[in-house]
N, C-alpha and C positions, 0 to 999 in steps of 0.2 A: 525268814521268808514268811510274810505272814497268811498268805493264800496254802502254803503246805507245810503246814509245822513241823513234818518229819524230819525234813530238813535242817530243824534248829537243834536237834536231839543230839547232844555231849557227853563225851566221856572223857573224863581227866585224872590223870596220873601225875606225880611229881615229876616226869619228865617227860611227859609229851598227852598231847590230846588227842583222841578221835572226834574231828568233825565231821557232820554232816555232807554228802559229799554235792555241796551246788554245783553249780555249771562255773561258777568264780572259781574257785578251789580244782573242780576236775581241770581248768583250762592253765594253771598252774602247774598241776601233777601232770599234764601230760608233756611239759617239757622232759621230764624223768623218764617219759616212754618213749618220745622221740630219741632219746639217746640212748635207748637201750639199756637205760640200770634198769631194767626188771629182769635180767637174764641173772641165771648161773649154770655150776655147772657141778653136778649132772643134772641133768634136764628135769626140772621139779614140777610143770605144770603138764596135766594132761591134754587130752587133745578134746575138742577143740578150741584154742589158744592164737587172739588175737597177738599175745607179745613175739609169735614165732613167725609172725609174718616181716617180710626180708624191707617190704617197701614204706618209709615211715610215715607216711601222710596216713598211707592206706592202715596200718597198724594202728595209731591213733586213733583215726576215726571207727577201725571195726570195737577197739576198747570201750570207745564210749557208746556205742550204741549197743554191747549187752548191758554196761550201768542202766542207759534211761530204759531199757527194754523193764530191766527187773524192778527198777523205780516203778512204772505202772502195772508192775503185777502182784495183784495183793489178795492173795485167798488163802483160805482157814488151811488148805493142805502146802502152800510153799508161798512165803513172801520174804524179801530180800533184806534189809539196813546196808546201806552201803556209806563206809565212812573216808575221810583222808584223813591222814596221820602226820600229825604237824608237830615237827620239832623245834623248839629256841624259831618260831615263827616261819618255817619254812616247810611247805607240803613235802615228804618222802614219802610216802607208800599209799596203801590201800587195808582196808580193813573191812572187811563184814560179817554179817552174822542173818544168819538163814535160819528161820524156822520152817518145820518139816514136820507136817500133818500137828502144828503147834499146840491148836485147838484141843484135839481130841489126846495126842500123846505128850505136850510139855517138850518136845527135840528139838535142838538146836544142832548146825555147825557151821564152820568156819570158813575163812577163808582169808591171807592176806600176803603181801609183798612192798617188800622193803628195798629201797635205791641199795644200791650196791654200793657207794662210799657210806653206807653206814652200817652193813652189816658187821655183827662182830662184837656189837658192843651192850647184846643184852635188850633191844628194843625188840627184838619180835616175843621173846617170853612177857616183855613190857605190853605191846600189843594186844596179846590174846591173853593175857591178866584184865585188861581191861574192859574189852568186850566182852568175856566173861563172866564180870562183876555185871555188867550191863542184863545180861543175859537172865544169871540165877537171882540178883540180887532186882534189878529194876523188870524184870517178865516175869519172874516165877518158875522159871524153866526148870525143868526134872532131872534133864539129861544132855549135853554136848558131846558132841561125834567130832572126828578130827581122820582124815586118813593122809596119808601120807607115801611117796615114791620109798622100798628099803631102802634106797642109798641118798635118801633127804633125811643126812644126819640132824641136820639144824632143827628142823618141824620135829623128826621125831623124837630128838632130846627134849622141845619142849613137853610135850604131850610127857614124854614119861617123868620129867620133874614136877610137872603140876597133877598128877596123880592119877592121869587117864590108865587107866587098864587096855593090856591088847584083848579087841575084839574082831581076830582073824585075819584075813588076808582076801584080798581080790586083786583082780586085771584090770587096766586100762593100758590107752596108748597111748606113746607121747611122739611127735612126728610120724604116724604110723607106726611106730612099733611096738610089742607089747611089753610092760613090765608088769611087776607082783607090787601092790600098792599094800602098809601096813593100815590097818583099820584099829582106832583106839574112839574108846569112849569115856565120859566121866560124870559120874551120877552128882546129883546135889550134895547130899551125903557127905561127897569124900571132898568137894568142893569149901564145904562149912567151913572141913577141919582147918582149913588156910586161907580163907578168906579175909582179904585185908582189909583195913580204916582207913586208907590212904588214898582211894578210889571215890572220886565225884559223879555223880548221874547230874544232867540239865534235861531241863525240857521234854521230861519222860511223859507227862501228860501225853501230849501226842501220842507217842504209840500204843495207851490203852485206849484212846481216841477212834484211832486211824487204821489199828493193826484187828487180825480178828482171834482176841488173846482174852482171856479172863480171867488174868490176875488184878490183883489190887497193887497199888503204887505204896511202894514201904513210905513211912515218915520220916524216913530218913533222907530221902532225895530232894536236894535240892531245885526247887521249879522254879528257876528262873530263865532268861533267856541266854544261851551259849555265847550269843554275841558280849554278853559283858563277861565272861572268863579269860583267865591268865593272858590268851592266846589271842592279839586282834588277828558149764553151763550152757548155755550160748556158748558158754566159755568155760573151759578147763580148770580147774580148780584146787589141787592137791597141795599147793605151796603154803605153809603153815595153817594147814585148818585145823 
């Protein structure tokens, strides 16, 4: 898109990509919300949570309008990336990455959700591998936050394999009710120790551009356009960040 470069901004993995999330692509993934593969169970998104609404038109369209809500909000203390995660050519999920008083403290976190015929097989640790490379490797970022529902095994085994440390506990609700949310974080540091070769950045230009960030763009990123790779809150938020 060449009026909003943000939108061309890539991340690639040997199996699967973060794109940019267009209105092409969101209008793709939202067949996946109309059918409800964003659910599981126990309930892993806090409240409030367009996927919990019963009516699917209505569900849909509340989804898409926190993406374009946070698509045009962009300041030094919270601005959004929001991606779709495309496997063997096919949108499944969601992915993004929050900066959070970015400017001033270098914090990132998370956020994503994967269709339900594909859970299981390693793509959400894939996910947030990825966005994470994006994050320390192509921002500069200091530190990523991740919290997560106690009984959202999946999120929180990722976070303890990639080497976030727990950082306490709080409350949220999920359909009105309360539960104890795990809070983990993960410094650059411990990020280093395992960071891989195998992870592509596109079109990072744009967000030293676009973002209110002040790191420098490593030499190692590839600046080309996404479209030539492999691949032709508002809203509640706890499920893998």
């Amino acid at each position: 898109m060449k009026s909003y470069p943000l939108l061309n901004v890539c991340v690639t993995t040997p199996v699967l990509e973060l794109r940019g999330a267009t209105d092409e692509l969101l209008d793709q993934l939202a067949e996946v919300v109309r059918a409800g593969k964003t659910h599981a169970h126990p309930l892993p998104y806090d409240d409030p949570m367009s996927f919990y609404e019963t009516d699917t038109d209505l569900r849909v369209a509340t989804w898409l309008r926190a993406i374009w809500r946070r698509r045009g909000t962009v300041k030094p203390d919270s601005w959004r990336l929001s991606f779709v995660v495309v496997v063997d050519g096919r949108p499944v999920g969601e992915q993004t990455l929050t900066g959070v008083n970015f400017a001033t403290l270098g914090t990132v976190t998370t956020f994503s959700w994967l269709s339900s015929d594909l859970r299981g097989r390693g793509l959400g640790r894939e996910m947030r591998e990825a966005v994470l490379h994006l994050a320390f490797d192509g921002l500069d970022a200091k530190e990523a936050s991740s919290d997560a529902f106690l009984d959202s095994n999946g999120s929180n085994a990722i976070s303890r394999r990639l080497g976030y440390e727990p950082n306490g506990t709080d409350w949220a609700t999920r359909r009105g009710e309360p539960a104890l949310l795990n809070r983990w974080r993960l410094t650059r540091d411990t990020w280093e120790l395992q960071r891989r070769n195998d992870i592509r950045l596109y079109s990072l230009k744009a967000c030293h551009a676009l973002l209110p960030i002040k790191a420098s763009i490593p030499s190692t990123v590839a600046e080309r356009s996404a479209a030539t790779s492999t691949i032709s809150p508002e809203e509640g938020h706890h499920q893998g960040r």
